[in-house]
DOGUFI-788226 format. One record per residue: residue number from 1; z, y, x of N, C-alpha, C in turn. Coordinates in nm, 2 decimals. Layout:
N
<loza NUM <Z Y X> <Z Y X> <Z Y X>> ...
***
This chain:
162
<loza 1 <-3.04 -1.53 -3.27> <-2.90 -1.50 -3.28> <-2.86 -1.43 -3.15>> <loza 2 <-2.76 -1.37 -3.18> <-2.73 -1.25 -3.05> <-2.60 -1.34 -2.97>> <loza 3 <-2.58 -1.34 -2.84> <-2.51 -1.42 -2.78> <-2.37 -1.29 -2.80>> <loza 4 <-2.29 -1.38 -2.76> <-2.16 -1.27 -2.76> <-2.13 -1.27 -2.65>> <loza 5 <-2.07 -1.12 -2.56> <-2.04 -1.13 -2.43> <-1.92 -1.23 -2.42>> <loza 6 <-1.92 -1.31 -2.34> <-1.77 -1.36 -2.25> <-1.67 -1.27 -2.18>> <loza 7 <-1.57 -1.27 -2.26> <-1.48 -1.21 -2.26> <-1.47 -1.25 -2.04>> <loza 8 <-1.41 -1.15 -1.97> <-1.36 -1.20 -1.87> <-1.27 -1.26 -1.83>> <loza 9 <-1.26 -1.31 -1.70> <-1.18 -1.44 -1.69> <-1.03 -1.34 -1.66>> <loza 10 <-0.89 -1.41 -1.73> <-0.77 -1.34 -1.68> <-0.78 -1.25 -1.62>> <loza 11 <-0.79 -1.33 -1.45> <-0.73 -1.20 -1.34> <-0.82 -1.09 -1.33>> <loza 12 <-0.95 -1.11 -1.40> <-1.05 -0.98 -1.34> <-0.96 -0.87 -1.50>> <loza 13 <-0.90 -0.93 -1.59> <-0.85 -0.82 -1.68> <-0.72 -0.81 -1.62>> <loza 14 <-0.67 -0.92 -1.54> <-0.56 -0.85 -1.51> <-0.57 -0.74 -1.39>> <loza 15 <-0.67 -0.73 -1.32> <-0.65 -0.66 -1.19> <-0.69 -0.52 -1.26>> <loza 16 <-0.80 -0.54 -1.33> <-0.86 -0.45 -1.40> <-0.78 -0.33 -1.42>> <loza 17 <-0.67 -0.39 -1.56> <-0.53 -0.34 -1.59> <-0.52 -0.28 -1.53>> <loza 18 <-0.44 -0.33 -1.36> <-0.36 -0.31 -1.28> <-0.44 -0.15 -1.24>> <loza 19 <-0.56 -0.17 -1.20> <-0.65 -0.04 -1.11> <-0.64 0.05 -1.24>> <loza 20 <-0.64 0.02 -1.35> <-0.63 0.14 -1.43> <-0.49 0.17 -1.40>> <loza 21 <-0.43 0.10 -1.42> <-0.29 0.21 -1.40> <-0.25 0.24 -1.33>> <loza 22 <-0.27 0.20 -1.21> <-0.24 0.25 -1.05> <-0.35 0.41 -1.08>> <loza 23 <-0.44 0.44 -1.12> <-0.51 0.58 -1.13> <-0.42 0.65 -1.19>> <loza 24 <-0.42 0.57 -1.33> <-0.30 0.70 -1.42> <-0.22 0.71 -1.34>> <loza 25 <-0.12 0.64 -1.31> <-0.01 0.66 -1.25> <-0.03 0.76 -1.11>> <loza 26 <-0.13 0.75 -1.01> <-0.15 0.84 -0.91> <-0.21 1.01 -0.94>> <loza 27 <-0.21 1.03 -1.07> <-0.21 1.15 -1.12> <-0.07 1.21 -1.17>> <loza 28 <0.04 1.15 -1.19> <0.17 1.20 -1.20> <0.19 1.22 -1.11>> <loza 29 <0.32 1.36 -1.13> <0.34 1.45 -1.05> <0.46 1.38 -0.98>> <loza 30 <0.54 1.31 -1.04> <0.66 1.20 -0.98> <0.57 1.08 -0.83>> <loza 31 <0.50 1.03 -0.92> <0.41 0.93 -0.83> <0.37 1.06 -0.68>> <loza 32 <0.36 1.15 -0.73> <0.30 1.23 -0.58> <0.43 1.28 -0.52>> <loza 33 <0.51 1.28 -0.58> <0.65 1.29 -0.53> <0.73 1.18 -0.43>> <loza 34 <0.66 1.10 -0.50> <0.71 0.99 -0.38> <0.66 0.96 -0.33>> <loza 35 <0.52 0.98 -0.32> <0.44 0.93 -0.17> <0.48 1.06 -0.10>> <loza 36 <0.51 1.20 -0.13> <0.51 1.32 -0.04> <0.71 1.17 0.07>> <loza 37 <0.77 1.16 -0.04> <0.89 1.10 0.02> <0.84 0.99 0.06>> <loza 38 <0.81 0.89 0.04> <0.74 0.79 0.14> <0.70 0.80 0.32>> <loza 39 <0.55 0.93 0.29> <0.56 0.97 0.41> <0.64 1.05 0.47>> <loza 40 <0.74 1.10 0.40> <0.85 1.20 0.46> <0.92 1.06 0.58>> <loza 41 <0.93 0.93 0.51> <1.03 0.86 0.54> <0.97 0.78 0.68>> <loza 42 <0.81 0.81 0.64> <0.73 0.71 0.76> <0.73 0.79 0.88>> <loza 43 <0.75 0.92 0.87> <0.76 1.03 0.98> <0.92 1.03 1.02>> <loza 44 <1.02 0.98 1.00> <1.13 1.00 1.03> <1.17 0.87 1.09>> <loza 45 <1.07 0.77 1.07> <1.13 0.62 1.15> <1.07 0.69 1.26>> <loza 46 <0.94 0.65 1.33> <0.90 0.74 1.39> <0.92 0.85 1.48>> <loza 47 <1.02 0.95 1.42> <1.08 1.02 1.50> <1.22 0.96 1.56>> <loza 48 <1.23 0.91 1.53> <1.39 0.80 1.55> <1.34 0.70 1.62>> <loza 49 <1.24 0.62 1.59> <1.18 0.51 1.70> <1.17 0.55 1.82>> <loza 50 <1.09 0.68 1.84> <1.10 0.69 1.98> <1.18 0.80 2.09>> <loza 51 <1.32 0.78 1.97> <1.44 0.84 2.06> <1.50 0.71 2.14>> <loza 52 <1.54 0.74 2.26> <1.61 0.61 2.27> <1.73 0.55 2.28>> <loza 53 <1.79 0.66 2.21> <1.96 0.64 2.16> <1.95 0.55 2.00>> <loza 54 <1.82 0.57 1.98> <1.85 0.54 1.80> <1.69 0.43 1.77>> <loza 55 <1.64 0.41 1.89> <1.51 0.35 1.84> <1.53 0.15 1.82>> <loza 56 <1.67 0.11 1.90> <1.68 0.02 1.81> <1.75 -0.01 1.71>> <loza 57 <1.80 0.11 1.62> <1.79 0.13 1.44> <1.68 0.13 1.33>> <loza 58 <1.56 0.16 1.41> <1.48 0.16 1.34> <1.36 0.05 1.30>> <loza 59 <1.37 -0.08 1.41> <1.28 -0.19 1.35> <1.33 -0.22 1.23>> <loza 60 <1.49 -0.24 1.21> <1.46 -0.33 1.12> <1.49 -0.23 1.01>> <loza 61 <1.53 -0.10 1.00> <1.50 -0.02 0.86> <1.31 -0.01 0.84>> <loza 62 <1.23 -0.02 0.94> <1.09 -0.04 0.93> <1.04 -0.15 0.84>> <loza 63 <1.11 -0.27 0.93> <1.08 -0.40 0.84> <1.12 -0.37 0.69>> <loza 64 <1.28 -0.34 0.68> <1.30 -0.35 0.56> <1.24 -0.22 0.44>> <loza 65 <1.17 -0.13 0.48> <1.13 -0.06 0.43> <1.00 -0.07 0.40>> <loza 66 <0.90 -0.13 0.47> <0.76 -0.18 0.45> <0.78 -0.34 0.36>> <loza 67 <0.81 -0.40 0.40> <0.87 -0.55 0.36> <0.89 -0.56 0.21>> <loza 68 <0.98 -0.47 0.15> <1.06 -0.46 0.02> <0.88 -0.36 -0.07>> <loza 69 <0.82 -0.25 0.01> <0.72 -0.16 -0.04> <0.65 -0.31 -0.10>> <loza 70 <0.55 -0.33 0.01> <0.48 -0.48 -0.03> <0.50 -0.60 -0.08>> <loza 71 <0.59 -0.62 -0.11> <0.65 -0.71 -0.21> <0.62 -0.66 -0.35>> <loza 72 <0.62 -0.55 -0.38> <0.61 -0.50 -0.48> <0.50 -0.57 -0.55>> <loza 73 <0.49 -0.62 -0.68> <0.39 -0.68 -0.77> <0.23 -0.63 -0.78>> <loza 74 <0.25 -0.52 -0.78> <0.08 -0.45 -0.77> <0.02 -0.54 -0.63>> <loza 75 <0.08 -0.51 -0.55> <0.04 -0.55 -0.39> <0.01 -0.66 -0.41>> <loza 76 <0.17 -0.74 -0.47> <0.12 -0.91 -0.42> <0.01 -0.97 -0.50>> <loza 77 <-0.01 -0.92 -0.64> <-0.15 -0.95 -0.71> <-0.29 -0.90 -0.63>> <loza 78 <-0.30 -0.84 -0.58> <-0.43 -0.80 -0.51> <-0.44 -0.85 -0.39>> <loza 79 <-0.31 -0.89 -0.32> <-0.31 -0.92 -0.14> <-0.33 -1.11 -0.23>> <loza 80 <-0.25 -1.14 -0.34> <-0.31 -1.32 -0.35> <-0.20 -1.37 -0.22>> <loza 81 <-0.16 -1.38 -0.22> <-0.04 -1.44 -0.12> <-0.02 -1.56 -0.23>> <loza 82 <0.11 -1.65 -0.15> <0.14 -1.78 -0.19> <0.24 -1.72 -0.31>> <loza 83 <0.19 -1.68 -0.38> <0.32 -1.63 -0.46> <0.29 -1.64 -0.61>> <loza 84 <0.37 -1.63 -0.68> <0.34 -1.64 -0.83> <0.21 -1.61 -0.91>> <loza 85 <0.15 -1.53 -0.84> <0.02 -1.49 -0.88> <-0.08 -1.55 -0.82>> <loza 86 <-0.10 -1.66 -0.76> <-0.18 -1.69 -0.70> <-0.24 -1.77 -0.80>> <loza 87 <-0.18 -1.78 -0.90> <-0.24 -1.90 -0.98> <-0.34 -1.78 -1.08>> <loza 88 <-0.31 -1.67 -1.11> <-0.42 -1.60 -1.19> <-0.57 -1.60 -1.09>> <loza 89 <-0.58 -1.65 -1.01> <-0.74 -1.63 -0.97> <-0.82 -1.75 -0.96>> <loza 90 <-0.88 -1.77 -1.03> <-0.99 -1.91 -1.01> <-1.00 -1.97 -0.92>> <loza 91 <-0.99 -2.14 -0.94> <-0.99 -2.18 -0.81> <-1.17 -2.16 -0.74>> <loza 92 <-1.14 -2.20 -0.60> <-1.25 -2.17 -0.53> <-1.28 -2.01 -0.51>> <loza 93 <-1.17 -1.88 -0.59> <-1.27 -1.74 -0.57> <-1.11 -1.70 -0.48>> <loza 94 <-1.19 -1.60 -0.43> <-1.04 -1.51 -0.39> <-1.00 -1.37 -0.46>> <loza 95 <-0.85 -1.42 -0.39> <-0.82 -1.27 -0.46> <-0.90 -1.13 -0.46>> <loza 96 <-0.89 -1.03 -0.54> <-0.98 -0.93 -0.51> <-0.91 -0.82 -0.43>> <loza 97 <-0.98 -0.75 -0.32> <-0.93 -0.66 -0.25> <-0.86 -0.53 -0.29>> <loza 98 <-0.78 -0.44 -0.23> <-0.68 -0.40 -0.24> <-0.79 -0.26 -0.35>> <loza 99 <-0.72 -0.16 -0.40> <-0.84 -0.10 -0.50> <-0.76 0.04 -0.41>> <loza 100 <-0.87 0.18 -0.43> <-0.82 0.29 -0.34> <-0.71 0.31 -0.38>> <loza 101 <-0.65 0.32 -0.48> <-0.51 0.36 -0.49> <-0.38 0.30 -0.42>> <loza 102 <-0.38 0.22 -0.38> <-0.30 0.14 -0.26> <-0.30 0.12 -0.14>> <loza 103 <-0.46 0.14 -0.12> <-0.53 0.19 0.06> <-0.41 0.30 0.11>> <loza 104 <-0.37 0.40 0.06> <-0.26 0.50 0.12> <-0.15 0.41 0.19>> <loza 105 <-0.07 0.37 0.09> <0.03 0.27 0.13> <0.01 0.23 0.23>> <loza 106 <-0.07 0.11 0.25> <-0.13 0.02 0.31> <-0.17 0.10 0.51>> <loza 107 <-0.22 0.21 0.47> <-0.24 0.32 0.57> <-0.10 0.37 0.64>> <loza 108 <0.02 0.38 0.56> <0.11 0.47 0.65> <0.16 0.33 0.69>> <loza 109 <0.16 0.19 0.66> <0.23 0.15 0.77> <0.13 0.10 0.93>> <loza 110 <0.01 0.17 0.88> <-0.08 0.16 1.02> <-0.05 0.26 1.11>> <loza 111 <0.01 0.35 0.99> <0.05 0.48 1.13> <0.16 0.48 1.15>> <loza 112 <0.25 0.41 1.13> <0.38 0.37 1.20> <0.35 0.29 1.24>> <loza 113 <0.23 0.19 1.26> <0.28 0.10 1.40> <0.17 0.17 1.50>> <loza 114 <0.09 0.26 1.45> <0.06 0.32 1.60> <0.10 0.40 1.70>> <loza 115 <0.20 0.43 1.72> <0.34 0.49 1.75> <0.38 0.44 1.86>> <loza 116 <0.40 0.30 1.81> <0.46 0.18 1.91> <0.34 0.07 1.91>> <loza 117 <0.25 0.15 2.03> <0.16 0.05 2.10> <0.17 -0.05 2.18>> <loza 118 <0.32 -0.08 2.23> <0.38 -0.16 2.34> <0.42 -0.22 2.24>> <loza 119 <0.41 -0.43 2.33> <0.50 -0.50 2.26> <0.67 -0.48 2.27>> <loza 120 <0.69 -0.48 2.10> <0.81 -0.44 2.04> <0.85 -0.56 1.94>> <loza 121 <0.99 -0.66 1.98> <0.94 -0.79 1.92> <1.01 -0.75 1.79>> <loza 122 <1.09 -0.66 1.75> <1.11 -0.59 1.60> <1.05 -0.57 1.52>> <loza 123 <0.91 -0.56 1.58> <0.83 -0.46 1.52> <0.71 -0.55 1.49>> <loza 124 <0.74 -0.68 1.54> <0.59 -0.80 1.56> <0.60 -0.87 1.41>> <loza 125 <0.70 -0.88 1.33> <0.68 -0.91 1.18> <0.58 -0.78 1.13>> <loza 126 <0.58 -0.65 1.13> <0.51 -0.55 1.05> <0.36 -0.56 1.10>> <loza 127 <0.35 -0.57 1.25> <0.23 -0.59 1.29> <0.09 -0.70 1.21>> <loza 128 <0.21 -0.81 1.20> <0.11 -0.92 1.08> <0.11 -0.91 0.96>> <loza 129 <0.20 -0.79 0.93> <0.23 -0.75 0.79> <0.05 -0.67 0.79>> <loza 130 <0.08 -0.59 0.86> <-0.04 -0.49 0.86> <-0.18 -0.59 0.84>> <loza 131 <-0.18 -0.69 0.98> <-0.30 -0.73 0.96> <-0.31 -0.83 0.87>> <loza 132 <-0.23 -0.89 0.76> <-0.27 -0.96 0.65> <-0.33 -0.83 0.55>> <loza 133 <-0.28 -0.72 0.52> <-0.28 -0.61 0.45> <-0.42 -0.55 0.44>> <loza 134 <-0.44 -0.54 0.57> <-0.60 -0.47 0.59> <-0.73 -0.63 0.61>> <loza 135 <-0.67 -0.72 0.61> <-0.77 -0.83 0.60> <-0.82 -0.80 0.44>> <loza 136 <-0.73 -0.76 0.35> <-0.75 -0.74 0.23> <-0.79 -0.58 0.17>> <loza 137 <-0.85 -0.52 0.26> <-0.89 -0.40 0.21> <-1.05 -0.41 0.18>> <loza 138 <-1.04 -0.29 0.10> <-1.15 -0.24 0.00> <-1.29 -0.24 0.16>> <loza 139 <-1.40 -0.32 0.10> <-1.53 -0.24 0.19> <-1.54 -0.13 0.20>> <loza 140 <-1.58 -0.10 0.33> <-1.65 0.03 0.34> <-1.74 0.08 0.25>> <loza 141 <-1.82 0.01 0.16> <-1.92 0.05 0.05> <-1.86 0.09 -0.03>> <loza 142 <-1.72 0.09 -0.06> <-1.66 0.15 -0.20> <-1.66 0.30 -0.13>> <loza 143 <-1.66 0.41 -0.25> <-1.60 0.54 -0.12> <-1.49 0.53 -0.16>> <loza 144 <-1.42 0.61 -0.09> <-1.23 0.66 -0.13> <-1.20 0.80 -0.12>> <loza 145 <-1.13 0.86 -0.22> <-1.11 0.97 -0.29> <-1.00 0.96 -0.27>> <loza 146 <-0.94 1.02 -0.14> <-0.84 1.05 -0.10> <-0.69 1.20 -0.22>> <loza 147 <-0.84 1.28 -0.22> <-0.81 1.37 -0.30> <-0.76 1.32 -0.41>> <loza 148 <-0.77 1.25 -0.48> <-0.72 1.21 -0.62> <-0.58 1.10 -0.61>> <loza 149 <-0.51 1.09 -0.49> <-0.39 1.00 -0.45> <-0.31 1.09 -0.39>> <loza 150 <-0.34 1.16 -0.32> <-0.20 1.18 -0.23> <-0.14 1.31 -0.24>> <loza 151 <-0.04 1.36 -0.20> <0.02 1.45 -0.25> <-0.05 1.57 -0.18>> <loza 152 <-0.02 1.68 -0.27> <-0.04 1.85 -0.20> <0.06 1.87 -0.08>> <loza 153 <0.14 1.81 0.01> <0.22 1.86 0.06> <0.23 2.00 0.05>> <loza 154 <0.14 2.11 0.08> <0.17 2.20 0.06> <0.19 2.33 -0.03>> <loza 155 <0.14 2.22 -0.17> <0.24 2.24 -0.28> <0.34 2.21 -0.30>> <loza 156 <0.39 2.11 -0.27> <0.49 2.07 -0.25> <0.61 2.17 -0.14>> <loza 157 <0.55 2.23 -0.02> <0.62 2.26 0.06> <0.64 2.42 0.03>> <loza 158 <0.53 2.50 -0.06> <0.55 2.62 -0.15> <0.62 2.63 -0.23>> <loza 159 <0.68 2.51 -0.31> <0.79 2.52 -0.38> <0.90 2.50 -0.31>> <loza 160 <0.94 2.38 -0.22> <1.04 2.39 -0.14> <1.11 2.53 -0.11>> <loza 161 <1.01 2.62 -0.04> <1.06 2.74 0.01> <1.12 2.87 -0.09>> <loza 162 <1.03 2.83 -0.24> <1.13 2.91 -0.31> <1.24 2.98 -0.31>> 
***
């Protein structure tokens, strides 16, 4: 008799799900719309951080802007945090790492905090933000296909000029 495969366990169909649709989704032209706005927005703390009329306005629109991004359900299923999802992953395994379609994200708040290399105590919640974030990134053995996530800006910026 032929054995039947085992179905897999929840979270590997649920993460599974999730990476499939994080792909579909990063081929819409909306989805590349708002990562072009995203990093529009990570370039403009940034440019405002290190004015010094306006740079203490910008921790905490940082915090609240990265803070509220990763919260978001995709994230908190793959980062496994103490949160509602923590129960989809078998005890004894861990959560599984972040999948390339989220590595972007995960990346512009590394380049907002390299900006501000000085201790900035505003800015010391994002710092552990980051390093819980990247404790949970993809190995180097996966490749990443940058190409297939992030926007044309300068498609984007040939239509602008229209």
């Amino acid at each position: 008799a032929t054995a039947a495969a085992e179905p897999p366990p929840p979270s590997s169909s649920l993460s599974t799900a999730l990476l499939d649709r994080c792909e579909s989704i990063a081929r819409n032209e909306t989805y590349r719309e708002l990562w072009f706005d995203f990093r529009h927005i990570t370039d403009e703390l940034v440019f405002y951080g290190m004015k010094a009329q306006t740079s203490h306005f910008v921790s905490p629109l940082a915090n609240l802007c990265y803070k509220m991004l990763f919260r978001n359900d995709v994230f908190d299923v793959f980062n496994g945090s103490l949160s509602k999802h923590r129960r989809l992953f078998p005890p004894g395994t861990e959560p599984r790492s972040f999948p390339p379609p989220l590595l972007p994200w995960v990346k512009q708040l590394s380049y907002f905090l390299m900006h501000f290399p000085d201790v900035h105590s505003g800015i010391d919640p994002l710092r552990r933000l980051e390093t819980n974030l990247l404790s949970r990134s993809i190995p180097a053995s996966i490749p990443f296909q940058p190409e297939m996530l992030l926007c044309r800006s300068s498609s984007k910026m040939s239509q602008s000029s229209r």
